[in-house]
N, C-alpha and C positions, 0 to 999 in steps of 0.2 A: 167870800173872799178867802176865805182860811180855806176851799178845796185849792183855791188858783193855787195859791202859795203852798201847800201841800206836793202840787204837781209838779210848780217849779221845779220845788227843788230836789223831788224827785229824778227829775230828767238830767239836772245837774247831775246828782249821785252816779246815774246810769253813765252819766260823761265821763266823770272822775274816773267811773271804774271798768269805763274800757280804755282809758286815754293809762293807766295803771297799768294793767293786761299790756297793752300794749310795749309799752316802755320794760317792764318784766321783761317780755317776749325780744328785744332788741338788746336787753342787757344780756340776758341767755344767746340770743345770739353772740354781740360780740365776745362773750367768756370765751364760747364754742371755735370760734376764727384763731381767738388770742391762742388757745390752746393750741391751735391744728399750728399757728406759724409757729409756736415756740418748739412743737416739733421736728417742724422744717428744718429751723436755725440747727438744731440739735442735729439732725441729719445733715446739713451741710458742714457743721462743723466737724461732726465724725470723719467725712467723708475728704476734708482739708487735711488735718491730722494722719489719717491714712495715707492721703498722696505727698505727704511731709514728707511719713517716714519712708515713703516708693523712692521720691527721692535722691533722699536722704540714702541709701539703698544703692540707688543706681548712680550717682555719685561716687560712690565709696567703688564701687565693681568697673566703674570710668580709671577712676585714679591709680585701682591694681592693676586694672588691663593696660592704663599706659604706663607705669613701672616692670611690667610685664616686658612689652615693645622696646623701652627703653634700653633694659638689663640685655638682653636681646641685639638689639642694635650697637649696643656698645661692643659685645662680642664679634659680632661681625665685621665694623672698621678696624676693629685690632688684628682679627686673625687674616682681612686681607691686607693690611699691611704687611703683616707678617708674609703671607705669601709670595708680596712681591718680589723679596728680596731671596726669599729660602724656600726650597723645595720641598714637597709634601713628604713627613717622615713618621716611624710609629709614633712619634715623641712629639709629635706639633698635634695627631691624630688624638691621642689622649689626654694631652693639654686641652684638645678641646671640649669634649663631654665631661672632664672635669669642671669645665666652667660652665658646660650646662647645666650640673646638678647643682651648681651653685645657688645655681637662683630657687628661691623658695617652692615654688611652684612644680619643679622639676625633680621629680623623685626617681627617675633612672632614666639613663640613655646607653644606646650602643653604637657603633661606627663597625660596620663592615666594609673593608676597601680590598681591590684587587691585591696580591703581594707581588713584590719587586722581583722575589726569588724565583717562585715558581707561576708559573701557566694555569691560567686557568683557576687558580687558587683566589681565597680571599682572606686575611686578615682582619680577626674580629678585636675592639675594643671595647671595656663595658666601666661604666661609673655608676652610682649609686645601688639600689637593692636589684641585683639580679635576677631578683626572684619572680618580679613585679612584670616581668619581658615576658610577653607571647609572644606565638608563631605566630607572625601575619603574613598571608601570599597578596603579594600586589596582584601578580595575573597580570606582568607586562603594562600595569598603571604607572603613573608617575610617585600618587601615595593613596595610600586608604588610611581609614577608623578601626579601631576595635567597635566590636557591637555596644562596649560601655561606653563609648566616647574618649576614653582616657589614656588609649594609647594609638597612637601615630608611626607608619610608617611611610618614608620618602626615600626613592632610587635616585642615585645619584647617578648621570648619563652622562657619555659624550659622545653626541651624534646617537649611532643607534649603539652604540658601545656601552653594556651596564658597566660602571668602576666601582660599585658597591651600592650600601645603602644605608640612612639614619632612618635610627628611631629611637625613641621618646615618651614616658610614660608621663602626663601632665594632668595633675588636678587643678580643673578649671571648666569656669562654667560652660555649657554648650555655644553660649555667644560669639567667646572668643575663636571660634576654630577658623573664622576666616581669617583672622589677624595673624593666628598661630600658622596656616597654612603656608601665606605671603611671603609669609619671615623665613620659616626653614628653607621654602622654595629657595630662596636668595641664597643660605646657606651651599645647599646642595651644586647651585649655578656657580659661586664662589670657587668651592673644590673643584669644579669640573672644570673651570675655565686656568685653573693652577695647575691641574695635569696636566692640559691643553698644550699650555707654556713650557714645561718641564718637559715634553715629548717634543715639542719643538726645538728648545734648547739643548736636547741631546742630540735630535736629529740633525742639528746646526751644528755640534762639533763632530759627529761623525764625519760629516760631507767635507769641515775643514781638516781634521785630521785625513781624510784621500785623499784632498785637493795635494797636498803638502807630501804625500806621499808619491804620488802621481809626477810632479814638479820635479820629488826629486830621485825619482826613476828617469824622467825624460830626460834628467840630468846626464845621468848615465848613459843614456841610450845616442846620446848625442854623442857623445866622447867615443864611444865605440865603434857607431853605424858608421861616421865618419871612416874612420879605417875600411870596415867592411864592405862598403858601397863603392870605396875607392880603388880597391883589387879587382873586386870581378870589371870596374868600368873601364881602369886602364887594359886588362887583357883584351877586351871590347876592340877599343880604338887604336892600340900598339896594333894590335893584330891586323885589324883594317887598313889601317896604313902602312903594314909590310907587303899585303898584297896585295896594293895597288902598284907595286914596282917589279912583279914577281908574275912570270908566266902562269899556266893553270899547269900546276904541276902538284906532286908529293907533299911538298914544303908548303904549296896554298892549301891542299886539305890538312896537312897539320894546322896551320894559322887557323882555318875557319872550324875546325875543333875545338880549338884554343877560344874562340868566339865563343861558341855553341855550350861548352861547358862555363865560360864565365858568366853568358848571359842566365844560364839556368839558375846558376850559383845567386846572381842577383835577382832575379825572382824570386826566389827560395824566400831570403832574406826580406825584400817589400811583404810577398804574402805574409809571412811571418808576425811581421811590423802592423798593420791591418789586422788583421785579426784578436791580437796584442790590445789594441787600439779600441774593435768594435766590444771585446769584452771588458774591458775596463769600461767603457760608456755601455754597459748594459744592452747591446745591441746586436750581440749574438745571438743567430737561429739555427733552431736544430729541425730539418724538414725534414718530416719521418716520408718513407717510400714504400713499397715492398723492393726487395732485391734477392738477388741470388748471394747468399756468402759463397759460394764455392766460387762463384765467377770470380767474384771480388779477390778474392783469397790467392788467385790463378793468376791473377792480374799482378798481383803483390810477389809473387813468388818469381813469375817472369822479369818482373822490376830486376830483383836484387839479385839471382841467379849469375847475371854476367858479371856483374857488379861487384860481387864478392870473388868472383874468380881471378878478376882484374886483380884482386888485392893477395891474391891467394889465400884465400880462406878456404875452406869446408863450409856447407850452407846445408845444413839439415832443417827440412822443411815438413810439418808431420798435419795435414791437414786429418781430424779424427770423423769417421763414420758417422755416427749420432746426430752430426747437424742437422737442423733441418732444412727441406731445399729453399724457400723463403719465408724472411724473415720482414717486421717492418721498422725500419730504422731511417737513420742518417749514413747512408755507403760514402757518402765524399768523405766525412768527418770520422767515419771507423778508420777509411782506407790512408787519413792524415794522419791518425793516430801509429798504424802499423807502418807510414812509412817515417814517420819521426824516430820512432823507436827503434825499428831496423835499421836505419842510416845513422843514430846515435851510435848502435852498436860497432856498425863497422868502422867510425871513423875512431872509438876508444881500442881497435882491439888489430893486434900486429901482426899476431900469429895465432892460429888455431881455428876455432869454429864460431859460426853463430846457427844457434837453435831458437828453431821457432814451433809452437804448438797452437792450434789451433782446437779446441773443445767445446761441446754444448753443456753445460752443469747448471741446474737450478734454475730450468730458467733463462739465463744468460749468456749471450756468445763470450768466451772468456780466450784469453790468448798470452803464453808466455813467452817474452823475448830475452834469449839467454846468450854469453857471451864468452870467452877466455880471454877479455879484454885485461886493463889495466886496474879495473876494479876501482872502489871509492871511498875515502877512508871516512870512518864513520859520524866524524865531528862535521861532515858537509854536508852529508845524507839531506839534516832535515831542512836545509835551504833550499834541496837543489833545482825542487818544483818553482822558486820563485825567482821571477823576470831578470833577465840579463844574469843571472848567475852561472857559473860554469865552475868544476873544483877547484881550475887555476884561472881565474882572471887576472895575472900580473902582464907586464907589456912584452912578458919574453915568454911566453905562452905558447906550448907547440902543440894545440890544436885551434886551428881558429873557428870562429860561429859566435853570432849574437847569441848565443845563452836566452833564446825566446823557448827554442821546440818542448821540453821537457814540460816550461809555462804553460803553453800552449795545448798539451797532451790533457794536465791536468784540466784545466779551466771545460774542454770539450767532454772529459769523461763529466767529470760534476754536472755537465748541463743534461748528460743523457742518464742523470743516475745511478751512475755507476762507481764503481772505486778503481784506485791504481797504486800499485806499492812498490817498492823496490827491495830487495837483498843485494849484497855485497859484499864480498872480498878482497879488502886493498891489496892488487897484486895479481888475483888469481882471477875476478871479473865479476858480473853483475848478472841479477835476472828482474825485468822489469815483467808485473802482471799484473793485467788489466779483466776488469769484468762488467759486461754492458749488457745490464737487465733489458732485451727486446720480446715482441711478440711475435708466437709463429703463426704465418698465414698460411691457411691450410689449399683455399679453393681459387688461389690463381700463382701462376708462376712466372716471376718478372727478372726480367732482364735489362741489368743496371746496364751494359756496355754492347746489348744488340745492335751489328751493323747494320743501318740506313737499307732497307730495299731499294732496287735501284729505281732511278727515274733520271730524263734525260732534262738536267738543270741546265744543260747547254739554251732550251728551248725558251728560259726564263729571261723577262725584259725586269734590270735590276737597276735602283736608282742609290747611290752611295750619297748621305748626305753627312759631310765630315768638313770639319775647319782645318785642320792639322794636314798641311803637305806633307809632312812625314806618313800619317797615317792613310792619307788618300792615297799616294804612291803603293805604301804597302798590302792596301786592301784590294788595289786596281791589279795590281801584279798573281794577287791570288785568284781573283777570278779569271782572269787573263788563261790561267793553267785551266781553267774547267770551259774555256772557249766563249766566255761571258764578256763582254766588254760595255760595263755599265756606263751609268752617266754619273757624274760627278756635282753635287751643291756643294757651296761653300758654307754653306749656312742657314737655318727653315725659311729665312724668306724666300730664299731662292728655289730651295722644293719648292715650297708653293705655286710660285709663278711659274716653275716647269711643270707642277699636276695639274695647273687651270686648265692646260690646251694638248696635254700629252698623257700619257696610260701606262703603270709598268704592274710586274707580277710582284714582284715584291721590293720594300725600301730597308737598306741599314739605315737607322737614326742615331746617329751620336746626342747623346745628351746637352752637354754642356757647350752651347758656341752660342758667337754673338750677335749682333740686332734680334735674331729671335731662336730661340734654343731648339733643343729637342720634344722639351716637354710640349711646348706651348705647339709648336708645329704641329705636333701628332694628335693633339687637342682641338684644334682648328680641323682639322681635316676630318675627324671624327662627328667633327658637329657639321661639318659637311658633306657627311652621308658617305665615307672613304669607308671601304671594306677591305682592300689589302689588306696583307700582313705589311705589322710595320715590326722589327726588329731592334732593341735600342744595343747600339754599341756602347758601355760604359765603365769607365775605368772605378766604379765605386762599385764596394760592395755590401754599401750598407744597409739596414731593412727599410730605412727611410727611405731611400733615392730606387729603392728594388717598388717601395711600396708604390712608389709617385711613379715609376714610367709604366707599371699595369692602371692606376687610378687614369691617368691622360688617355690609355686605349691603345698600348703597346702588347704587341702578342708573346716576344721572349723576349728574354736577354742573357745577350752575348758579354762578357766579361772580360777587358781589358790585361795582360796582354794575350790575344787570342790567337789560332792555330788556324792550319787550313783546312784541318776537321771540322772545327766547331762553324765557321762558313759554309762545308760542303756539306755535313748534316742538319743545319736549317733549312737551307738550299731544297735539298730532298725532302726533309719532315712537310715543309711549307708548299712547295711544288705539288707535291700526293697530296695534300688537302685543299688547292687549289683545283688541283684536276678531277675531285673526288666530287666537289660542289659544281662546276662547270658541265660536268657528264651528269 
């Protein structure tokens, strides 16, 4: 019995002492666990802490950046206010980056803007440390970085127009650049859109300041024309009406002298007025040619030859060797210039001569018209280029003339580049000199006033389409002399319906008449396959109504009031190019 019991509790002990073992080994575990979490907690708690203070951190870098935007945008509703009212000046320019250094952040700025004064210049302004400013090239960007991040440059544009440029020296983190970007961009839009208005606003009182002047020139011109439209129209119709009672004698070619000079007299004056007219609306053209000066020249001198003799004058006429034989210019607009200035002379001067030179210098055809007129005292000189002026504009005036030519002379030299000046001796006379920078063309020789080759325009079938019984009588009458006897519209519809079923060689179009004009006629007919020449007869001579009767499909134009030349030389030009295409 004492082995049993021996064994027992042996086996017991062995129990106890792995049931021991064991429990050990679970307490060591769980230390081992306790350990590793208390770890853990420690790591997670480091790792809260940390993101605390990230936070905490970027919180604080929130709060500066919107005090940043804030400071910022407070600047900019103020300074556009300010611009609404007042114009961009150096002193609004430096108010400003004075308030950009204001802000903490902002350690220098500078403002480069175009200047008022000069061209092409720019006006620098600079606030805080100068020193702190690099060169940055944008390279045609809107803005860049320095390589540090720390400084900023923005072009200030309008359209493709640079008006200058900011820039900005700012310590601040890299985060911020896009916020910072934003903001200046607004700035830079701000100034541009206030020059914008301030170009506008000057352009708006230039246009009313000429409106006002314009108004009160036509003022003038009205008061004047009146008279002067009224002279040559009664010598017109007095005259007409003498010789309707009056055989064909001596006394009717006087009366129709008396015609023939008033009517030119009042041409004079409309072209004058028109021209007047297309320069003040910017609508003067200068059509360069090749031409002969000599012809030109020959032509001028032929003019005023009889002209002066009439008056008894001497006409010294010195055309100089050196010209060259063609030049490329405007011959209408030289040849208006030399006959302004020459028929000014003769009408200021009583007795003695007028000298005329013609020279090539530098370049330029240059030409001086000299006088022993009555000369021009020198308090009027410097008017005397401007509209409706004359030395004596008072109502007991004894020369008369709208006071345009002299305007006129001017406004045409300026458009060809050139200059015109005057000298003067009240009493003793005047020498006006003019110089018009052209080119010499070497390898062809043109002839501004070649007479027409012949050709038998009798043979042409001619369709006249004109509203104006006055003018259909008179354009019927001319062809009549060249054995023509065209057919007569009243107006494009009527062309029309006479080209559906009928064939001519060439049409006059008058522009303007009613149910359907000129333009639209020549336009129709064009889209239906018409090859004629068609011709616009038109009393405008603007580049707009020149531009629209070539755009409809009009081959020349003839010029209101017109001759029986400019009819027989179309006639001709148009006929040989019809005959030229047909063979």
């Amino acid at each position: 019995m004492a082995n049993d019991e021996i064994q027992a509790l042996t086996k017991k002990l062995e129990l106890l002492t792995r049931k021991i073992a064991r429990e050990k080994a679970a307490k060591k575990a769980a230390e081992m666990l306790l350990e590793e979490k208390s770890r853990e907690l420690y790591s997670a708690k480091q790792l809260v802490e940390d993101s605390l203070v990230d936070i905490k951190e970027e919180s604080k870098q929130g709060i500066l950046l919107l005090q940043f935007k804030t400071y910022l945008e407070s600047i900019l509703l103020d300074y556009n206010q300010i611009l609404l009212k007042k114009p961009i000046s150096n002193m609004l320019l430096q108010r400003l980056i004075n308030d950009f250094t204001s802000i903490e952040n902002i350690k220098a700025s500078r403002i480069k803007f175009k200047s008022p004064l000069q061209e092409n210049q720019f006006d620098s302004f600079y606030a805080g440390d100068k020193l702190l400013l690099q060169h940055l090239s944008t390279a045609k960007r809107t803005l860049c970085w320095s390589d540090d991040h720390k400084q900023i440059k923005l072009l200030i544009k309008s359209e493709d127009t640079i008006l200058g440029s900011l820039t900005l020296v700012i310590e601040s983190p890299t985060s911020w650049q896009n916020t910072i970007e934003k903001q200046l961009l607004l700035f830079c839009d701000m100034i541009s859109a206030a020059q914008r208005r301030q170009e506008l606003l000057e352009n708006t009182i230039k246009e009313k300041l000429r409106a006002e002047s314009s108004e009160q020139s036509t003022r003038d011109f009205v008061a004047m024309i009146n008279h002067e439209l009224r002279t040559p129209l009664n010598g017109l119709l007095g005259s007409a009406e003498l010789m309707l009672d009056t055989p064909l004698s001596t006394y009717q070619q006087q009366l129709l002298n008396t015609m023939h000079q008033s009517g030119e007299l009042l041409r004079v004056i409309i072209n004058d007025l028109l021209d007047l007219s297309k320069m003040s609306a910017g609508m003067l053209q200068i059509v360069e040619v090749s031409f002969s000066p000599s012809k030109l020249c020959q032509m001028i001198f032929e003019i005023f030859k009889q002209r002066t003799e009439e008056f008894g004058l001497t006409f010294n006429y010195h055309y100089h060797d050196k010209i060259p034989n063609t030049l490329l210019g405007d011959p209408d607009r030289i040849k208006q210039i030399l006959v302004n200035l020459i028929g000014n002379s003769i009408k200021f001067t009583k007795k003695g001569a007028i000298t005329v030179d013609i020279f090539w210098q530098h370049q330029s055809l240059c030409f001086n018209v000299k006088d022993t007129g009555c000369g021009i005292p020198e308090n009027k000189i410097s008017t005397l280029f401007d509209p409706f002026t004359q030395v004596n504009n008072t109502s007991n005036r004894s020369h008369e003339g709208t006071g345009l030519g002299l305007a006129i002379c001017k406004q045409l030299v300026d458009e060809m580049k050139g200059e015109i000046s005057l000298t003067s001796v009240f009493g003793q006379g005047s020498c006006f000199s003019v110089t018009l920078p052209l080119t010499i063309v070497e390898d062809r020789v043109a002839d501004v006033e070649a007479p027409q080759a012949h050709y038998p325009i009798e043979t042409l079938d001619v369709l006249v389409v004109e509203d104006s019984k006055v003018n259909q009588m008179m354009i019927k009458m001319m062809l009549v002399k060249f054995k023509i006897n065209p057919i007569i519209a009243n107006n494009g519809q009527e062309a029309l319906d006479y080209l559906a079923n009928n064939s001519v060689d060439i049409i006059f179009m008058d522009c303007r008449m009613p149910i359907v004009d000129g333009f639209e006629a020549t336009s129709r007919l064009r889209k239906q396959g018409y090859s004629k020449p068609i011709i616009a007869l038109t009393a405008s001579t603007t580049s707009v109504e020149t531009e629209q009767c070539y755009s409809c499909g009009m081959d020349e134009i003839i010029n209101k009031p017109y001759q029986q030349n400019d009819i027989k030389n179309a006639l001709t030009k148009w006929g040989q190019i019809i005959n030229t295409i047909e063979s």
